[in-house]
C-alpha positions in Angstrom: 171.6 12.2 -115.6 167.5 12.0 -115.5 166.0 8.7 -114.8 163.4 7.8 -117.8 160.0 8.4 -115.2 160.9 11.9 -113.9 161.2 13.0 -117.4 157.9 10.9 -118.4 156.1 12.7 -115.9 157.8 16.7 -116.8 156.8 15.8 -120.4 152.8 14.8 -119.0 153.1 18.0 -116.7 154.8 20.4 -119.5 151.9 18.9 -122.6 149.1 19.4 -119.7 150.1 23.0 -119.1 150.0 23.6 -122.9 147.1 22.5 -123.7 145.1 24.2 -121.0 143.3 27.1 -121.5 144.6 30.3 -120.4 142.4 32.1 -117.9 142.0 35.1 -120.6 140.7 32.5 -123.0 137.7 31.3 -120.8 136.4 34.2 -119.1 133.2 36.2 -120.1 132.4 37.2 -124.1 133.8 40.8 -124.6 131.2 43.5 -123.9 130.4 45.5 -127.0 131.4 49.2 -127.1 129.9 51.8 -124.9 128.2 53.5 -127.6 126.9 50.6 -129.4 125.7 49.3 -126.2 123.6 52.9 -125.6 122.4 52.5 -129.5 120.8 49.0 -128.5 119.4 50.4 -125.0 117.6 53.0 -127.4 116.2 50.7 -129.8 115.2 47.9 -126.7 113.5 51.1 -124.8 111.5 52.2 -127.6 110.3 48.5 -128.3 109.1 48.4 -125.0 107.7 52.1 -124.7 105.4 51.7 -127.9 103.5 48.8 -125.6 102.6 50.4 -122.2 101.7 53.5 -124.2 99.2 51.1 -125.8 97.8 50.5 -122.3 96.7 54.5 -121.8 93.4 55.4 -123.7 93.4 58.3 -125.4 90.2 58.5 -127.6 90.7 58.4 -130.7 94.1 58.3 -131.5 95.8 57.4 -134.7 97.7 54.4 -134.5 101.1 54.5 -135.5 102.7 51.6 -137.1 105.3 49.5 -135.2 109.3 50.9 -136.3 111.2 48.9 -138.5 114.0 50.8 -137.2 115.2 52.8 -134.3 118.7 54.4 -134.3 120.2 52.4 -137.0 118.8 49.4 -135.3 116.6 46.9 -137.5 113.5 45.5 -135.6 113.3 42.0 -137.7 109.8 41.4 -139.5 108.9 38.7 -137.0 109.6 41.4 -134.2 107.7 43.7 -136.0 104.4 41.4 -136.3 104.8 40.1 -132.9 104.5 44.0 -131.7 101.8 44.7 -133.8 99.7 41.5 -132.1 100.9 42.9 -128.9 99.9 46.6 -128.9 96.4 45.4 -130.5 96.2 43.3 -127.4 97.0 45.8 -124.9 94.9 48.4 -126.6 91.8 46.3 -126.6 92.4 44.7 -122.7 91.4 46.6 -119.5 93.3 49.4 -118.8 93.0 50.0 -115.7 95.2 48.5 -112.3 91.7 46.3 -111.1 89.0 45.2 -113.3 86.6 48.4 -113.1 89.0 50.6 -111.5 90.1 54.2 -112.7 91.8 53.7 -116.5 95.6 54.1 -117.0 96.6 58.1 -117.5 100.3 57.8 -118.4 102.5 55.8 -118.9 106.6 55.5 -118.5 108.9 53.2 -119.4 112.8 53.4 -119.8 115.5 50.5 -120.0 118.6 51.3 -117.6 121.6 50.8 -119.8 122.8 47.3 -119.7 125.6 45.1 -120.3 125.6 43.7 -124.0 127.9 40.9 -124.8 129.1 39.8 -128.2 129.4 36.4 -129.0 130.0 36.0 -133.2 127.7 37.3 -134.9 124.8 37.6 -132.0 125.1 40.3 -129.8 122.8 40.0 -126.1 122.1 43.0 -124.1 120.6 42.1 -120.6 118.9 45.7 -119.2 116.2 46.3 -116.2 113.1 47.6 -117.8 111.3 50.3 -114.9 107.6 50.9 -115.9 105.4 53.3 -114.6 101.7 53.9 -115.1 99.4 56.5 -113.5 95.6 56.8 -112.7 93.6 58.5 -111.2 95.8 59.7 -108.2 98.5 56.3 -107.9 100.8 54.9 -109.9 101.8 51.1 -110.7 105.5 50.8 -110.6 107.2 47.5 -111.5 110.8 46.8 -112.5 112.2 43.8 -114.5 115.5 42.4 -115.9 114.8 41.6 -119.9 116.9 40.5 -122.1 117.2 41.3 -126.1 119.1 39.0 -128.7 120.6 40.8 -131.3 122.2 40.0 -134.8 125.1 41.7 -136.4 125.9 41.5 -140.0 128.7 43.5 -141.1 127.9 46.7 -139.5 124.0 46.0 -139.8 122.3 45.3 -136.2 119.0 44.0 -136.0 116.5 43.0 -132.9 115.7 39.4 -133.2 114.3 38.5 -129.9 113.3 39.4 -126.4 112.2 38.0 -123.4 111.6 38.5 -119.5 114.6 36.9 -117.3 112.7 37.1 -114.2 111.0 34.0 -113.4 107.5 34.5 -112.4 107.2 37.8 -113.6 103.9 39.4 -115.3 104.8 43.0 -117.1 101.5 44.9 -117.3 102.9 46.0 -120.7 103.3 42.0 -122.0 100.4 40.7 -123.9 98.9 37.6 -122.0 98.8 35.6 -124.8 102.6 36.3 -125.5 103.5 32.5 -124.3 106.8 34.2 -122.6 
C-alpha cells in the first residue's frame, strides 16, 4: 500500500516532467538549407559589393541602378532606396584611405558563407563581410560580422534589413550618415 504523500509528491514529480520542455524543443532555430543559405550569401555579397565599388572613381561611369533582385532574391523597395542614398554618398565622399591621399583603385568585397537561421516567416543569415581596397601601392583590408534579416513568403525571399554586429565598427563601404 502507498501512503497518500509519496503518491502526492510522484504525481508533482511525474506532471513536472511533462510539462517540461524537451531539450530538442529549446535549442537553436533550424538552419535553413545549404543551398538556400548560398542563394542569400549571393544576394547579401552583391548588396554589399555595389557600395565599396562606389568608393573607386572611375571617370565617367554610367551608374547602374541598385538590383531589385539578385538570384531569386527580392531586395525590398526600402532596401533599394536606402542603397541608392548610400552609393550617392560614397560616390560623392573622399575616396581615398587619408584626406588628400592617393584615390581608391579597386575594390573587393565577398561575404564568407554564413549560418542562416529560420525562425517563421523571417529567415537571418549572420556572415563576415572581408573588404579590400587598393591605391596607389597598399591596400585597406577590414573584416566584419553583418547580419541580414530576411522574409519568406511562400517560396518568395526578400532582403529586408541589414546591419553591422560588431560594436564599434566603421566599414569604409557604410555611408556615415547611415545611423547604423
Amino acid at each position: 500500500m502507498v501512503r497518500p504523500w509519496p503518491r502526492a509528491g510522484l504525481a508533482v514529480v511525474l506532471a513536472a516532467c511533462l510539462l517540461a520542455p524537451s531539450s530538442g524543443v529549446r535549442g537553436q532555430p533550424p538552419a535553413v538549407e545549404d543551398y538556400v543559405t548560398r542563394q542569400l550569401t549571393v544576394a547579401a555579397s552583391t548588396y554589399l559589393e555595389r557600395r565599396s565599388e562606389a568608393l573607386v572613381h572611375r571617370g565617367d561611369r554610367e551608374r547602374r541602378a541598385a538590383p531589385t533582385e539578385v538570384l531569386g532574391v527580392r531586395i525590398s523597395p526600402t532596401l533599394v532606396r536606402s542603397q541608392e542614398r548610400a552609393v550617392r554618398e560614397l560616390e560623392t565622399r573622399n575616396r581615398a584611405p587619408v584626406e588628400g591621399g592617393p584615390a581608391y583603385t579597386g575594390a573587393r568585397t565577398r561575404l564568407d558563407e554564413g549560418r542562416a537561421v529560420r525562425t517563421g516567416d523571417r529567415i537571418t543569415l549572420e556572415a563576415v563581410e572581408h573588404t579590400e581596397m587598393r591605391y596607389g601601392s597598399g591596400k585597406v583590408t577590414q573584416s566584419v560580422r553583418r547580419r541580414f534579416e530576411f522574409r519568406a513568403t511562400g517560396e518568395q525571399i526578400t532582403m529586408v534589413g541589414e546591419r553591422v554586429l560588431d560594436p564599434g565598427a566603421h566599414p569604409v563601404n557604410d555611408p556615415l550618415g547611415d545611423g547604423r
